[in-house]
C-alpha positions in Angstrom: 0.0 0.0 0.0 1.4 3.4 -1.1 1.2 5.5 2.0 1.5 8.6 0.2 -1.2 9.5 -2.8 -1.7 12.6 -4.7 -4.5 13.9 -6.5 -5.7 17.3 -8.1 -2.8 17.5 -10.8 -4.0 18.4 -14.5 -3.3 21.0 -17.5 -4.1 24.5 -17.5 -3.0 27.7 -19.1 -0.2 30.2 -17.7 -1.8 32.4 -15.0 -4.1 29.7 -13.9 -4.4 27.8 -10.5 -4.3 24.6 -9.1 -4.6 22.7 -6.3 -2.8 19.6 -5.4 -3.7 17.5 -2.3 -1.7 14.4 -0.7 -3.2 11.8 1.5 -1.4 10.0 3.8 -2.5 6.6 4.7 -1.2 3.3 7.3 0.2 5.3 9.7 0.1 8.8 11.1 2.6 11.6 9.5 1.7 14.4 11.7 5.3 13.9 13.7 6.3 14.7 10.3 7.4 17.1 7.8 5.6 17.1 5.0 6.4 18.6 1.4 6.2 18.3 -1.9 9.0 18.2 -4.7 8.6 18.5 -8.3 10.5 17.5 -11.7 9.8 18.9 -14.7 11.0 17.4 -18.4 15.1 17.7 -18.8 15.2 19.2 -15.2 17.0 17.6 -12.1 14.2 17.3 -8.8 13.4 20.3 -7.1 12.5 21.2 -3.6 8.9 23.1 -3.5 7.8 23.2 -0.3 7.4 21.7 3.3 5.5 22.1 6.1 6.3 21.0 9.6 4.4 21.2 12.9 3.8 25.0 13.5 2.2 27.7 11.2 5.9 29.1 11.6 7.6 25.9 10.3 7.1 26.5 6.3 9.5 27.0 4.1 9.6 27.3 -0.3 11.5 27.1 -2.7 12.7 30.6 -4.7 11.3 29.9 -7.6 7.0 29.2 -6.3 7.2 30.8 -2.8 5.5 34.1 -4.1 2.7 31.6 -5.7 2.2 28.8 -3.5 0.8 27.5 -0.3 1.2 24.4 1.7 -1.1 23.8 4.2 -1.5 20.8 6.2 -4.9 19.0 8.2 -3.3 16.5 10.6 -6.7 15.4 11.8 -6.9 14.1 7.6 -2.9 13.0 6.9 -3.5 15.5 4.6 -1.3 17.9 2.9 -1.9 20.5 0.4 -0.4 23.0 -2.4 -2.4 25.9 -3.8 -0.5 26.5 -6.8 -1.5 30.4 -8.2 0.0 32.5 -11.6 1.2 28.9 -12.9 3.6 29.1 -15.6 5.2 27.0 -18.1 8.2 26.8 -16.1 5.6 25.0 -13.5 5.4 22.4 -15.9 6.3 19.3 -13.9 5.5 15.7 -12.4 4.6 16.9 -8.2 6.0 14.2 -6.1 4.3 14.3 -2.2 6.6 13.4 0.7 6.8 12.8 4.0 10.2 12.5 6.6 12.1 12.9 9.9 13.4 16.0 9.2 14.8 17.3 12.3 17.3 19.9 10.8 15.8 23.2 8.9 19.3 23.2 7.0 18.0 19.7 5.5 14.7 21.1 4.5 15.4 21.0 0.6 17.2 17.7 0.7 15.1 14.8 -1.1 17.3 12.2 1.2 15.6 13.8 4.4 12.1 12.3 3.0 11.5 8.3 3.7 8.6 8.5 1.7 6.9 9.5 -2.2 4.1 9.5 -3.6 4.0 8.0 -7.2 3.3 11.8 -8.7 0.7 13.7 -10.4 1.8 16.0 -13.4 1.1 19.4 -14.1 0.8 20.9 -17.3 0.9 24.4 -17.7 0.7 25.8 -21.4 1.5 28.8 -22.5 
């Protein structure tokens, strides 16, 4: 059973929104960080964002944290991304994950996160 399954991906055109959501089954993650990474076509993977216990404890990558929001619902082992003003650049498979990350310095690393989701893409067309 894949603990970790995404939902919401799709196309749309630049300037448009989506809105991804990630949920968590088999066993609780709200001890966790919780994030999402993307890769898009030709592109090494790429931290987007993460969200840890407190409202404090978010963090984004450059390139989306003027667009998007991660929220979290640990009463759900749910996890979201509000993705606004998508662009082509956007264009990418969204991987959800899930780790022990005890270190904010760690926060981008993909080897902090024990588990993935299989993916959804996003499409953004120009």
């Amino acid at each position: 059973q894949v603990p970790l399954v995404e939902s919401g991906g799709g196309s749309v055109q630049a300037g448009g929104s989506l809105r991804l959501s990630c949920a968590a089954s088999g066993r609780t993650f709200s001890n966790y960080v919780m994030g999402w990474f993307r890769q898009g076509p030709g592109k090494e993977r790429e931290f987007v964002a993460a969200k840890g216990w407190t409202a404090a404890d978010t963090y984004y990558g450059h390139s989306v944290e003027d667009r998007f929001t991660i929220s979290r619902d640990n009463a759900k082992n749910t996890v979201y991304l509000q993705m606004n003003s998508l662009t082509p650049e956007d264009t990418a498979v969204y991987y959800c994950v899930a780790g022990p990350v005890e270190l904010v310095e760690y926060i981008a690393s993909p080897s902090q996160y024990t588990y993935w989701g299989q993916g959804t893409q996003v499409t953004v067309s120009s």
